[in-house]
Every structure is written in structure tokens, then in C-alpha cells.
C-alpha positions in Angstrom: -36.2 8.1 3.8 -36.8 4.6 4.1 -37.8 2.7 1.0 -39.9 -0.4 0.8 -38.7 -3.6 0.6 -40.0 -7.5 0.9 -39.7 -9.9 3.9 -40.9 -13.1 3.8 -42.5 -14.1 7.4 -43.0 -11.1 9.7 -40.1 -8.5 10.4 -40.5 -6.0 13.3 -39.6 -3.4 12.6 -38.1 -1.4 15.9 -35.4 0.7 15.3 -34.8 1.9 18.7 -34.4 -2.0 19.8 -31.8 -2.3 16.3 -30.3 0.9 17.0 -29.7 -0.7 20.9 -28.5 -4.1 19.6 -26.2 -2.4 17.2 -25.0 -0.5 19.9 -24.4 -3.8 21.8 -22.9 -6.3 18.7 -21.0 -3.5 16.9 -17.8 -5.4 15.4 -16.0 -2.5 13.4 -13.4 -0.4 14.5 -11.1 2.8 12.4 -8.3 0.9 12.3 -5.3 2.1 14.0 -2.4 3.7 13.0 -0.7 1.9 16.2 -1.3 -0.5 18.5 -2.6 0.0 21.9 0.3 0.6 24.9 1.8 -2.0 25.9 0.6 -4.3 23.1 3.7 -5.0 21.7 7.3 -4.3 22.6 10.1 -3.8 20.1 13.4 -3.4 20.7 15.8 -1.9 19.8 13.5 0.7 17.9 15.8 1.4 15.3 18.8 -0.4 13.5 22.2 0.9 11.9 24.0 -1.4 9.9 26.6 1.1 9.8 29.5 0.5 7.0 29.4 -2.9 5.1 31.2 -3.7 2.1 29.2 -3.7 -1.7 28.5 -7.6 -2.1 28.9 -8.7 1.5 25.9 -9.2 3.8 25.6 -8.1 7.7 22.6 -9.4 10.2 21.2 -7.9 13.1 18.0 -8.7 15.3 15.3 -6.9 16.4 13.3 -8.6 19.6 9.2 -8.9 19.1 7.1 -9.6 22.0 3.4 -9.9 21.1 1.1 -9.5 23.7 -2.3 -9.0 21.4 -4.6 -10.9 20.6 -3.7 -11.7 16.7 -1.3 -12.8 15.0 1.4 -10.1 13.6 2.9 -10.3 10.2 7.0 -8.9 10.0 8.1 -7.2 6.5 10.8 -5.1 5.2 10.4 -2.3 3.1 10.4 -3.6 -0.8 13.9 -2.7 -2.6 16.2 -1.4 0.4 18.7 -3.7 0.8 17.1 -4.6 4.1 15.5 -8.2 4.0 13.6 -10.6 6.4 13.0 -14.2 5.9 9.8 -14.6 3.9 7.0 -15.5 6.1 7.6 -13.9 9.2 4.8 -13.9 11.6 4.7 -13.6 15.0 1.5 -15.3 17.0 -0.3 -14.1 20.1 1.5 -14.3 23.4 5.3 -15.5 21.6 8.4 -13.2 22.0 10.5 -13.7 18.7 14.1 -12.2 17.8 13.7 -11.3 14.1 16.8 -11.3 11.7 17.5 -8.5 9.8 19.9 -8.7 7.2 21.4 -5.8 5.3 23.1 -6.4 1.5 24.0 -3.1 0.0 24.7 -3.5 -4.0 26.4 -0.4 -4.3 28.3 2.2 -2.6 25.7 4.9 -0.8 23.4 5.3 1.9 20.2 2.8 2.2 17.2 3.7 4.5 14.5 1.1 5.1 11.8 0.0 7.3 10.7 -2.8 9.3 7.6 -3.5 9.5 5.1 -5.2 12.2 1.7 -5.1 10.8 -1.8 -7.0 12.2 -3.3 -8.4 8.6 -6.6 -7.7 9.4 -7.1 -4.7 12.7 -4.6 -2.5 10.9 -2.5 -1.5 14.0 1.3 -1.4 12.6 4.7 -0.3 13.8 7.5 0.5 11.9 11.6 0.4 13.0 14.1 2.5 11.0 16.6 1.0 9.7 19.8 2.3 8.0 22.9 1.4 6.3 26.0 2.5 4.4 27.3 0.2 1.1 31.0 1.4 0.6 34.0 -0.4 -1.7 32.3 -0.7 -5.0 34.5 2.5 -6.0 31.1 4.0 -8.5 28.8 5.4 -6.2 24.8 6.2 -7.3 22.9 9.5 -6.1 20.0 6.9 -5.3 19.9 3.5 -4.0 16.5 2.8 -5.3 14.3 4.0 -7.9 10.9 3.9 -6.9 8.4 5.9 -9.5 5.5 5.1 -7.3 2.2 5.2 -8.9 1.9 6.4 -12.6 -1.0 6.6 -15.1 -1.2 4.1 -17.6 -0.2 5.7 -21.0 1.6 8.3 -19.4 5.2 8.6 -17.9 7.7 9.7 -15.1 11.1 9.9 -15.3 13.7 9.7 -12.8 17.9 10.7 -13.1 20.5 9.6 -11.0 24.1 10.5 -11.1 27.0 7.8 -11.4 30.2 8.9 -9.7 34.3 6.9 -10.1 35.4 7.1 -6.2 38.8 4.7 -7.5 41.5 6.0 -8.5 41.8 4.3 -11.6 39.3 5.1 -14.5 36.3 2.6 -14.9 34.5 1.8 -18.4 30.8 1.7 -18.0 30.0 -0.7 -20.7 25.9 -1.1 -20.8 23.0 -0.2 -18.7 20.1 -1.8 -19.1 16.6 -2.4 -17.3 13.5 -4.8 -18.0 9.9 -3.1 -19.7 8.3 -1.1 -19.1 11.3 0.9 -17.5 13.5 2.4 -20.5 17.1 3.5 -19.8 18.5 6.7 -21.2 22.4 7.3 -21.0 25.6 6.6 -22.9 28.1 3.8 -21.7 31.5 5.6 -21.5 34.7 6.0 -19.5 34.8 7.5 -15.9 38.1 8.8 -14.5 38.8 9.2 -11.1 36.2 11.8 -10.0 34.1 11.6 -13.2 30.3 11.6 -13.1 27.6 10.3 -15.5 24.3 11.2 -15.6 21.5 7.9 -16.1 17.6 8.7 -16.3 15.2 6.2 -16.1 11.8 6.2 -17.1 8.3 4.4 -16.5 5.5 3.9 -18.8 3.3 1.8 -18.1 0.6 0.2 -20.1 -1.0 -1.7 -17.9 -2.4 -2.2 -14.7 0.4 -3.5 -12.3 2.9 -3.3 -9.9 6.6 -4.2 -11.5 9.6 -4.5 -9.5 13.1 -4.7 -12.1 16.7 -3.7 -11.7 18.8 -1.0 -13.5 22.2 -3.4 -14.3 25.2 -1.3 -14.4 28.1 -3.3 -16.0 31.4 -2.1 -15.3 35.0 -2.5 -16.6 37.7 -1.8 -14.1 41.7 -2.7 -14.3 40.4 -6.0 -16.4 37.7 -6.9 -14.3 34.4 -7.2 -14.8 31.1 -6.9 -12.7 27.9 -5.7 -12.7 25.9 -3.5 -10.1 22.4 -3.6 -9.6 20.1 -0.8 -8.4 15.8 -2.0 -7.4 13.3 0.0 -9.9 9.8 -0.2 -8.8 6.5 1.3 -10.2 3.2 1.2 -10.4 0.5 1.2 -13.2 -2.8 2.7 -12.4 -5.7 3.1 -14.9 -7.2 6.6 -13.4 -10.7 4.8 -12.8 -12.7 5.8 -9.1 -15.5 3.0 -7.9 -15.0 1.0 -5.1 -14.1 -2.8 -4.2 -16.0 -5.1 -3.7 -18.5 -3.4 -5.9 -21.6 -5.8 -3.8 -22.4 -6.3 0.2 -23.7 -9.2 0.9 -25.1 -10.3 4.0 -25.8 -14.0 3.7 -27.8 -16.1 6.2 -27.1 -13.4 9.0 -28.5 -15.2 12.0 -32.1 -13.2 13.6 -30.6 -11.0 16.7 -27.3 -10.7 15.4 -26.0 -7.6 13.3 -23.1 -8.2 11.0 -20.6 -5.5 9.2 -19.8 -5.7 5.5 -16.9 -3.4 3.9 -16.1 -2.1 1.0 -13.0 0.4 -0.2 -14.1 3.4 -1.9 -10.7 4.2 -4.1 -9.5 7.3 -6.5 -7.1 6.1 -8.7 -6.0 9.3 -10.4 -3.4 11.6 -9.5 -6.1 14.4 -8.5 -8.3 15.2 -5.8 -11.7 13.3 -5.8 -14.8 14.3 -3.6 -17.7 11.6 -3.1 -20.9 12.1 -2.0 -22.4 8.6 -0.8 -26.6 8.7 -0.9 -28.0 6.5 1.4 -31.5 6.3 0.2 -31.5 3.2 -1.7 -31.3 1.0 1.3 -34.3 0.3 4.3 -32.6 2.0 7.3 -34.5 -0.2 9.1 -31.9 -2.8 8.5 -29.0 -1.3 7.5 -27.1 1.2 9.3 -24.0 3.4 7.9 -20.6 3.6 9.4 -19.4 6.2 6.5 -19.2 10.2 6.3 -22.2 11.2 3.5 -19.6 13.1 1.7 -15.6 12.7 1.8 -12.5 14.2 -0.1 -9.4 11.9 -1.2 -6.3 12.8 -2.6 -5.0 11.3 -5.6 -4.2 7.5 -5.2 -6.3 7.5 -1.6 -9.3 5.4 -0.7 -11.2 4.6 2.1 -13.4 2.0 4.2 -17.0 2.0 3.5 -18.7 0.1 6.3 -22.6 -1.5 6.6 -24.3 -2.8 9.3 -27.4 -5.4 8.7 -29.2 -6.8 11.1 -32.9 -7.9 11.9 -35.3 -9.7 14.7 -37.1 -11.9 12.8 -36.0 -13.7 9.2 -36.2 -11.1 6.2 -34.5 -10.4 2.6 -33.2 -7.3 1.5 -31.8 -5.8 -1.3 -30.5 -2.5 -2.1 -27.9 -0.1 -3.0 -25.2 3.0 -2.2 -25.0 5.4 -4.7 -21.8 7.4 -5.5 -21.0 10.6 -6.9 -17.8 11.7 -7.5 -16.0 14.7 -9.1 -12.3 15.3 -9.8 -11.0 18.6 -8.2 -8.2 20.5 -9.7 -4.6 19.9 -8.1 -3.2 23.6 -7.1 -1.9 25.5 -10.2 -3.5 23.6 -12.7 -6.7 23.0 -14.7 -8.7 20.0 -14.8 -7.5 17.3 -17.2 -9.6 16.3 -20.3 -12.0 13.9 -20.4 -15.0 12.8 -18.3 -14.5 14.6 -14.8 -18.0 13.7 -13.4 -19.9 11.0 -13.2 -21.6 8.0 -9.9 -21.3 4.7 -9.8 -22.8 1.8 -7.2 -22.7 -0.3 -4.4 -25.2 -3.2 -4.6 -26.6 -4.6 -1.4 -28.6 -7.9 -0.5 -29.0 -9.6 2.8 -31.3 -11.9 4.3 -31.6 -13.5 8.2 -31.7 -17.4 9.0 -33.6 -18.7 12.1 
């Protein structure tokens, strides 16, 4: 049902001519979990480092040709040994050899990704990449400790297992990590074959994404060193809404229909469904590119798209209203606290001549 609203001027009002122009101007797309054939070549499409000594560094190159129409940023995945020069992007129509480089820190097997990702369409690619770190003599069960996302207030813990692969015994003399990660383990002596357990754990207090190192210093025949393993994590607060939390469609010029987004997100760890009521906007002039009613799982979100437009200068103002309620996850009951509730998506928009 459409509700009233206030134009200045005249506004016809034709929906079958907006509902054709639409139709016609329509700029928004699902993005794409890849881009179209032959829109980009990669090769080779994966990379093994093979073995490279703890410390020491190794570089290999993956060719890039772009044949889209945007530019393409070029990452690697965050903590894996695996890095790219900051930066990377390749533009429209170039053919670019990027250089991979591969640092292990300790002995054990990395796994990695790299990444080519448009910033804006959302097409993306991703080449394996893999590794060995050997010669460091203590070998870790993991690589990288990455706790993902975790509640503010609460905690997640993760163990790893230390193993002496020398022959000779090594003193592990402190293990430490930077807040919020807390270590848990007792520095001792390893002989040959010995193990040690470590856990880690994350508590967060705050809303962020924190990126430390476990330091591992080690004693062995007289020398010291120190080996470092990446801890990530991130805090979440547990809230739901979406982001931006207003659409507006400023000066949109008469005859032309233009697409606002927003991201509808669940930042707990269970399932949210949303309902999305559409009657507080003129359907008229806006136009929905959403489901009415969607599930995420914990952590999701999606794309909320509008579409405005109009035939003769008008203002508008409205609104999407959201209601939400957490789901229980599999086996368990519902956590405490509000478990219910909507929130809103203010719209205003107005045409220029």
C-alpha cells in the first residue's frame, strides 16, 4: 500500500512508465562470486613454495591479465606467511606478474591465499598457495591462530602443541602475546622428542579486529632466538541493524532512476530471520531489490538495495522497517536477554530538473 507523501511542482505518477524505465536504467547487479569467462586469466592457478628454511624468504610469480572493465585489487591472505607488496592493483586492459613471497617463521606447513578481488562489482578469484617452514628444530601444531569472530565479554580459546625435532634439548624460556590474547603454558625444557602444550585465549572487550603474535623465546646449545606465530581475532558486540542506517537519494536528475544500498548484518553467533516491511515508502518512487523476509547465519549480512526515481521534480521521505528474531543454533536454547526486537532504515530523496 502506497502511502502519501508531498511533491512540490507536479509528479506523474505512472508506474507502468517507472516500472519500464527501471527496467531500462537498472544499475545493480548480485555480485558475483567470480568473474565472467575469460575476464581474467591467472596463471599458474596455484603455488607451492615447497621446503624453505625458518627465517629465509622464497619469491614466486603469479601472471594477471585483466581484461575487465575495473580495476582489480591483489591481496594475500592475513597471517600466512604469504605476502604481496602493499598496494597491488592491477588496471583495466594491463597484464601484471605479481610477486609472491613466502617467509615461514617456524617449522610446519602454511596454506594461504591469493587473492584478486574487484573493490566495488565483487567478482573475486583466489590461487592456493602452500608452503613448508623446516630447520627451526621446535615445530607448532598450527601456523596461525586465528579465533575469528568472538563476542565481546566472552572468550575462545585455542591449544597448540610445541614439539623438539633437534637432537639436543631446547629451554623454552617465555611465551608471551599482546591483550587481549592471554597465554597459558609453563616455560620449561624439551628434549629431543618432547612436546608442550600452549593455549591461547581471546577476550575481547571491544569492538575490533586485532592482529598480535604469540613470541616463543628459545634457548638452544647457548643460543638464543625467538619464534613468532600470527594471532588474529575479532570483537563483535552481538548487535543486528544495518549500515548505513539512511538512503538518500540527493538531487537525482527527472528520468533517471538511481540505486542506494545498505547491509543488513547479524552480529551474533546465532541464526537471525528478518522480515523487511515495505509499507513505509511511496512505491510509486521507490522500488525494492530485497527478499521481504531472509535468514542469516551468525556473523552474515546482506545487500539491501532501493531504487528511486521520478518524471518530474518531487521530495520523498520514508522508511524500511525491520524485524528480526534470533533462532536457536542446533542443540541449544536461546541465550538470555532481548531475543526480539525491529529497527529502521530511513529514506529521503528528491529530483532536480
Amino acid at each position: 500500500m502506497a502511502h502519501p507523501v508531498t511533491c512540490t511542482k507536479h509528479c506523474i505518477r505512472s508506474r507502468e512508465l517507472l516500472l519500464f524505465l527501471a527496467a531500462l536504467c537498472w544499475v545493480s547487479a548480485p555480485a558475483q562470486a567470480l568473474p565472467p569467462p575469460g575476464q581474467w586469466v591467472v596463471n599458474p592457478t596455484s603455488l607451492d613454495f615447497m621446503t624453505v628454511t625458518v627465517g629465509q624468504s622464497s619469491q614466486l610469480a603469479v601472471s594477471f591479465t585483466n581484461n575487465g572493465q575495473v580495476a582489480v585489487d591483489v591481496t594475500a591472505s592475513q597471517g600466512s606467511g604469504f605476502t604481496v607488496p602493499a598496494g597491488t592493483q592491477v588496471a583495466p586492459g594491463q597484464t601484471v606478474q605479481v610477486p609472491v613471497t613466502f617467509t615461514p617463521t617456524m617449522d610446519g606447513t602454511f596454506n594461504g591465499q591469493l587473492l584478486f578481488k574487484e573493490p566495488k562489482a565483487g567478482g573475486s578469484q583466489a590461487v592456493p598457495l602452500m608452503g613448508v617452514g623446516a630447520g627451526s628444530t621446535l615445530e607448532s601444531s598450527s601456523t596461525l591462530l586465528d579465533f575469528g569472530k568472538v563476542l565481546i565479554k566472552s572468550s575462545r580459546s585455542i591449544t597448540i602443541t610445541l614439539t623438539n625435532r633437534n637432537t639436543q634439548p631446547i629451554d623454552v624460556i617465555a611465551l608471551t602475546v599482546g591483550k587481549p590474547f592471554r597465554v597459558v603454558a609453563t616455560p620449561g625444557t624439551l628434549q629431543p622428542g618432547g612436546t608442550m602444550t600452549v593455549t591461547v585465549l581471546f577476550k575481547p572487550k571491544r569492538v575490533k579486529t586485532f592482529e598480535e603474535t604469540l613470541d616463543i623465546a628459545i634457548l638452544k646449545a647457548g643460543a638464543s632466538s625467538v619464534i613468532r606465530i600470527p594471532v588474529l581475532g575479532e570483537g563483535v558486540d552481538g548487535r543486528v541493524g544495518a549500515v548505513p542506517g539512511k538512503l538518500n537519494f540527493k538531487n537525482v536528475p527527472s528520468n533517471v532512476f538511481h540505486v542506494r544500498e545498505t547491509w543488513v548484518f547479524n552480529a551474533t553467533s546465532n541464526p537471525v530471520e528478518f522480515v523487511i516491511d515495505s509499507r513505509g515508502y511511496d512505491e510509486e518512487f521507490f522500488h525494492q531489490r530485497y527478499p521481504d523476509a531472509i535468514t542469516l547465519d551468525g556473523f552474515g549480512a546482506f545487500e539491501l538495495a532501493l531504487l528511486f526515481g521520478a518524471i518530474r521534480i518531487c521530495e520523498h521521505t520514508g522508511e524500511i522497517k525491520i524485524r528480526w528474531r534470533l533462532l536457536p543454533v542446533p542443540g541449544s536454547a536461546l541465550p538470555a536477554g532481548k531475543n526480539s526486537g525491529s529497527f529502521k532504515v530511513k529514506l529521503k530523496a528528491n529530483t532536480s530538473s
